[in-house]
N, C-alpha and C positions, 0 to 999 in steps of 0.2 A: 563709490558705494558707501563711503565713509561719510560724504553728505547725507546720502540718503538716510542714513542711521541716524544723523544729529537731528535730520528734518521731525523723524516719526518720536525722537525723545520730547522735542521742543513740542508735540502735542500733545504731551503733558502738563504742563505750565497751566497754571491757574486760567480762566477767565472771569468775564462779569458774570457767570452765573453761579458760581462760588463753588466750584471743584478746585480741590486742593491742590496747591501748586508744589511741583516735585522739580528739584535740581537735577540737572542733565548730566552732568559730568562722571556721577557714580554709573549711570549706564550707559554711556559713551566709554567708561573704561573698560567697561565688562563685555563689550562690541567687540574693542579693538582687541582684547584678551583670547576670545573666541575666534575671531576671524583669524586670526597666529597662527594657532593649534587647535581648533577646532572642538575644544572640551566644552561642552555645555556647564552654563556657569548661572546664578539664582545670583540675584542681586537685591538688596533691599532701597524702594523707594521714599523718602519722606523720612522727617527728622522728629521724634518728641516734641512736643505732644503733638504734632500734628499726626492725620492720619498716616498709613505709612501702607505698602502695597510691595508683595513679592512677587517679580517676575524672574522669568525664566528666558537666557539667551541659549540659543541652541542653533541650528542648521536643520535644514525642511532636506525632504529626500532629492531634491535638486540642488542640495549644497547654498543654498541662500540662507543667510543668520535671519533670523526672526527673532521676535520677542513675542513671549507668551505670557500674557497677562491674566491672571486666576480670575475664574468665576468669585462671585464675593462670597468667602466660605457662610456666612450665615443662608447664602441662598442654597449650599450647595450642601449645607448640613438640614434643608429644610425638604427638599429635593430628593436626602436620602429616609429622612424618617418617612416623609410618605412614603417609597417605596416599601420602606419596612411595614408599615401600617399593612398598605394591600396584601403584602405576600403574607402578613399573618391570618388576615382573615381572609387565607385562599386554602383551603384545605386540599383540593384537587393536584397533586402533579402535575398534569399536563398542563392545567390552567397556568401554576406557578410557572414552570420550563415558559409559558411564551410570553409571559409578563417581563421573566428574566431577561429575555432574547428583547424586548422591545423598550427596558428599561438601558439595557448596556448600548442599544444603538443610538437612543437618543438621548443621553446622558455623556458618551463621548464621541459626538458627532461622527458617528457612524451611520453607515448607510442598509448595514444588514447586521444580523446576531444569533448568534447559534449558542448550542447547551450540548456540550459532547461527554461520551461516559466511557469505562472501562469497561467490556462484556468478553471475559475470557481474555486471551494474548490479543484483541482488537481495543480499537476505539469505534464508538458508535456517534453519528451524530443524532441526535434523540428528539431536537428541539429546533426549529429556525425559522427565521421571517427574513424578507430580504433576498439581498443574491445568493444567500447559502442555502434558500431555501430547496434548490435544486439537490442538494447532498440528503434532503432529511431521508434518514433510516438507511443510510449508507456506511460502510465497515470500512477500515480501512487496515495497515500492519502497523505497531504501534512505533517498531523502531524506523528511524528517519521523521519520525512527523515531529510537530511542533507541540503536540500534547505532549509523546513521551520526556520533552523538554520541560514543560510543566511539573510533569510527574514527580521528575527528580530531583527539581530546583525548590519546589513548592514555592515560582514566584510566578513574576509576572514572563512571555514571552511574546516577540513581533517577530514581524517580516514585511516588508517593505514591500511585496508585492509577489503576494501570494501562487497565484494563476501558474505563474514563470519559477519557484521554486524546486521544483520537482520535488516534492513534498509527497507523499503515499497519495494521500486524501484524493491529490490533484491529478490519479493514474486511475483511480477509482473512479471518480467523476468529472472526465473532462471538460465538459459542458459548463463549470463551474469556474467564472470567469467572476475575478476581485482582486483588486492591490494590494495596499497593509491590510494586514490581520493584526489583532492584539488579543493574547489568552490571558486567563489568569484563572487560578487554582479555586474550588469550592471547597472550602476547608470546616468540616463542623468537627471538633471534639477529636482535633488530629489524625483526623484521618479524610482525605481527600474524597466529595462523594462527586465530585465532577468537573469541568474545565466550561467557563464563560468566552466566548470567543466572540471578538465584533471585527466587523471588515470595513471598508470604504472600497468606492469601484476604482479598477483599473486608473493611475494615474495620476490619481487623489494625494495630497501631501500625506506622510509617513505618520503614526501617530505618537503628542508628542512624554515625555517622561510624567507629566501633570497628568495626563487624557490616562496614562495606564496608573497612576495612580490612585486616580476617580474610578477607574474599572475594577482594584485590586478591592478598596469600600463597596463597590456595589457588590461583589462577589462575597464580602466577611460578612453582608448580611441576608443574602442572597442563602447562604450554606447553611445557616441554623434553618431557616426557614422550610428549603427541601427536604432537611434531616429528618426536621417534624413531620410535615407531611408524612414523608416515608414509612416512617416509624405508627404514623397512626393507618393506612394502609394494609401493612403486614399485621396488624392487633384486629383491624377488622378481617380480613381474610382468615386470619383464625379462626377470629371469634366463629366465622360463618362456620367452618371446618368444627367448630367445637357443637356446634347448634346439630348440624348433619350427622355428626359421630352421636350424639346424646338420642337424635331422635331414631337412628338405624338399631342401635341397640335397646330404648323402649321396644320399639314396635317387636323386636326380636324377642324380648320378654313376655311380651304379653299375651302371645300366642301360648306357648308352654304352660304360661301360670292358669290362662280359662281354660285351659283343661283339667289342670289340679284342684280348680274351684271345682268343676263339672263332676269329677270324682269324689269330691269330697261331697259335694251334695247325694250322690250316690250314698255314698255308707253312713251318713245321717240319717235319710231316709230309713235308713236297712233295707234298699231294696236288696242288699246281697245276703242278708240276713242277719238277726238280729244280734244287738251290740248290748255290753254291762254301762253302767253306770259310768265309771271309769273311760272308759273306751270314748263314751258320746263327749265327754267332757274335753277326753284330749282332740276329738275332730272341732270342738266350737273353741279352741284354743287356735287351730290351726286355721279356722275362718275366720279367725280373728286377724292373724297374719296374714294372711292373704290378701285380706279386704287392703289392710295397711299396706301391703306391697302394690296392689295395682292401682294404691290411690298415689301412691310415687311416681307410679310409671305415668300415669294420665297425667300427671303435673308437670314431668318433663315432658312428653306429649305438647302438650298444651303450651308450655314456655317454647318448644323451639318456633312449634306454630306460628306463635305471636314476634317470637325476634324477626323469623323471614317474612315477617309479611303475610301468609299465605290464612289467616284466620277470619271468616266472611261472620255477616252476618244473618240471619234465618226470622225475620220478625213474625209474630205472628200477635191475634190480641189475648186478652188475659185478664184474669180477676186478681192482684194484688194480693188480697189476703191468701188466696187458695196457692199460692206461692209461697207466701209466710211459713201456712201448714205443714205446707210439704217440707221445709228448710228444719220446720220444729221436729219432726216424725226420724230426722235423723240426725240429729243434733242431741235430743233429750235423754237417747239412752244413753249417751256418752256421757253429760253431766250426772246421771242420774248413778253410773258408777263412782262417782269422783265424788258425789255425797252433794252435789249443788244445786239450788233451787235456780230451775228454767221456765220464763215466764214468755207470753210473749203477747202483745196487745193489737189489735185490729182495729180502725172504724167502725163503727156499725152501719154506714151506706158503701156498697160498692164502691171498689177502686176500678176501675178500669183502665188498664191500659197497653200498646202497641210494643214489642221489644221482642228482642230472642230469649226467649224466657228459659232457654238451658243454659243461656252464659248468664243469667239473673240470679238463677239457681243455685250456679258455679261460684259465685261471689259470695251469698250470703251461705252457704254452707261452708265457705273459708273460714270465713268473718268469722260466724258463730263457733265452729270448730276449733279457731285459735283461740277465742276467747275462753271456752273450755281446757283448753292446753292449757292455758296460762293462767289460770285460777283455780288456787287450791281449796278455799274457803269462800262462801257466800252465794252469788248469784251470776245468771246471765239471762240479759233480758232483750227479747229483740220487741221493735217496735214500729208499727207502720206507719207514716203522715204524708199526707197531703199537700200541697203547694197551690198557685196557679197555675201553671203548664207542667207540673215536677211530681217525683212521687219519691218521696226517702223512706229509708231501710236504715233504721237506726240498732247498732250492735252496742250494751253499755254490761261493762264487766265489771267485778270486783277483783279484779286481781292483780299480778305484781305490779302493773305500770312502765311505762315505758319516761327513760330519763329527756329530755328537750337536746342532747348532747348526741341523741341517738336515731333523733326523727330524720338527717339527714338520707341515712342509709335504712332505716324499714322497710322501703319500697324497691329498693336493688336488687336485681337476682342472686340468687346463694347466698345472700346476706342472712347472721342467726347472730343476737343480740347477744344472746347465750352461749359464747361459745367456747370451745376447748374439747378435749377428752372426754372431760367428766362432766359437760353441757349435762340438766337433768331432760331437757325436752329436745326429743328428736325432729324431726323434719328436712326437706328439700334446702330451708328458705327460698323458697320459691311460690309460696301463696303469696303473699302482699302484693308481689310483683305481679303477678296473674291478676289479683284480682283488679287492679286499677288498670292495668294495660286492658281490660275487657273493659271495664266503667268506662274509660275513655272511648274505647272503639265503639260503646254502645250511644256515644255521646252525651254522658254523665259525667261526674265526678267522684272521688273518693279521700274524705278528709279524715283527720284522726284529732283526737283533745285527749291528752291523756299525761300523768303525773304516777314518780313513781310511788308504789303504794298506795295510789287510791284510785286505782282501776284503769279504763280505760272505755273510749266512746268512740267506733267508728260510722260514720255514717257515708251510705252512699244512697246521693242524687240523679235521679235519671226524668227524662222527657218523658211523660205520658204519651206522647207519639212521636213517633221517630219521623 
């Protein structure tokens, strides 16, 4: 057997085509070292400056020494960033779990590859392609398996030939026929979120200390990667959970308060009989409130609308200016308490054009509205123009301005520029965010120009016909 070892060293030795030629006798001793005792032994080939190559003598699951000679690590560190590449730009779970599974089988020539998790005192296998693919979404009991060895080594584990171990898994799922296994730990941020498992079929050499060491890399990048995911999953699930909770309690509100309007219109009127001075004054204080409370409620309303999805559109046609109007008719008395001149300029030929003219409305009664918030002195001007295919709604204010440090987040929901305790100007921050998520859905745009202290200019662009 001892020839046979010198024959496969001696094919290493240089030829004409200019591979580096390596002396024999440093792994010819590390052969006959191994074959003694049986210890897997690394030996370095090749002397300064020449290239030089680490192998690996060891014994195959039939007891025959081999030599294992590494993939060339520039290929096998090129090999792993792609994979890191993919699994970043995979935000899906499941998707990641079978990239994982088809990344570890063909990476340490394996023939199949699984993704197993902790769910309670089980192990789950969650993920597989290959001959394990007959286990997926199968349980098993953690002690005796080769996961729980994982668990508590936090390294790598095998087995030589799975099927015949009597191993849990293998009581669970007899049908599940494969040789070596190799696991290794998914470790993000010290804490274990899962175990990488690859097989080869029944028969197949054992896998060797290199192959689990290619597996232990593919799993330390493999674990940030699912962490993320993870992590962004549970923040959406929330979020949706925050969306359902915001809109079950509007709509909960808004019932109770049209009644309170419905009443309060009542003893304005004096249909109950007649009111002093005093009296009228505190109910247009309290329609003052009101108005202010269920224009909150419409705006959550309206925000969860648009997070799920569930906000359609209603087009119908329209005159342009006669929208302007409407926008000025409730906009003007608001500036006109705050002491500021509201102008607002038209074409003098018809605009016409095709849109949901209550989400059109709903924008530039933002706009204009904010605008008034946010200006204490001066003007607020809105303004209508024309395009080729386009129709803009231009909003320009005199007031405090918004900083370039700040434009990132104006359009975020719950975002307030203003903020703290003692913020002077109230609100959702939930208009901006409204109103551009409607521009878009109406198939427009919604841009802003604006500096602090010298005002601010939002204008929004929409299709003359949708």
């Amino acid at each position: 057997m001892v020839g046979d070892e010198i024959r496969r060293t001696d094919a290493l030795s240089g030829g004409d085509d200019g591979t580096p030629s390596f002396p024999a006798q440093p792994l010819l001793d590390a052969l006959t070292a191994t074959k003694a005792d049986g210890t897997p032994r690394r030996v370095i080939l090749g002397d300064a400056p020449a290239p030089t190559i680490e192998a690996e003598v060891c014994r195959d699951a039939a007891g025959h020494l081999v030599v294992e000679l590494p993939t060339h690590a520039s290929d096998e560190s090129e090999a792993l960033r792609r994979l890191a590449r993919q699994m970043a730009g995979e935000p899906d779970t499941a998707a990641l779990l079978e990239i994982l599974c088809e990344a570890g089988a063909g990476q340490c020539a394996g023939t199949g590859g699984a993704v197993l998790k902790v769910i309670g005192n089980e192990g789950e296998v969650v993920a597989a392609v290959g001959g394990p693919l007959v286990a997926l979404g199968k349980r098993f009991a953690l002690p005796g398996s080769l996961m729980r060895d994982v668990l508590r080594t936090h390294d790598v584990a095998s087995v030589a030939d799975f099927s015949n171990s009597a191993r849990p898994l293998t009581r669970v799922v007899p049908e599940l026929h494969v040789g070596p296994m190799l696991l290794a730990p998914l470790i993000a941020q010290d804490t274990i979120v899962g175990v990488l498992a690859v097989t080869r079929d029944s028969g197949a050499p054992a896998f060797s200390p290199r192959e689990a060491h290619r597996l232990r890399a593919i799993a330390d990048y493999a674990a940030l990667a699912l962490r993320k995911a993870e992590l962004l999953e549970q923040a959406q699930i929330a979020d949706r959970a925050k969306s359902r909770f915001l809109a079950t309690v509007s709509h909960e509100l808004r019932t109770p308060l049209t009644a309170l309007a419905g009443y309060e219109e009542l003893l304005a009127d004096q249909v109950l009989g007649p009111l002093s001075d005093n009296q009228l004054d505190v109910l247009e204080r309290m329609r003052s409130v009101t108005q202010h409370l269920a224009a909150v409620i419409e705006e959550v309303l309206a925000f969860s609308s648009l997070d799920e999805g569930r906000e359609t559109m209603r087009p119908t046609d329209f005159l342009a200016a006669d929208l302007v109007r409407a926008t000025a008719a409730v906009v003007e008395p608001l500036a006109r308490q705050k002491h500021l001149a509201f102008e607002y300029t038209v074409p003098s030929a018809p605009v016409r054009m095709t849109s949901d003219v209550d989400k059109v409305r709903q924008i530039l009664v933002n706009l204009a509205g904010n605008a008034v918030k946010f200006t204490d002195r001066g003007f607020v001007h809105l303004e209508l123009e024309t395009g080729e295919r386009s129709v803009q709604f231009i909003v320009r204010d005199s007031g405090i301005g918004i900083a370039a440090a700040d434009m990132e987040r104006l359009f975020q929901p719950f975002a307030q520029l203003d903020t703290g305790l003692t913020r002077r100007h109230g609100g959702t921050g939930l208009g901006l965010y409204i109103a551009r998520s409607l521009a878009e859905l109406l198939g427009g745009r919604l841009e802003v120009e604006s500096s602090p202290g010298r005002g601010s200019s939002f204008t929004l662009t929409l299709p003359a016909d949708l």
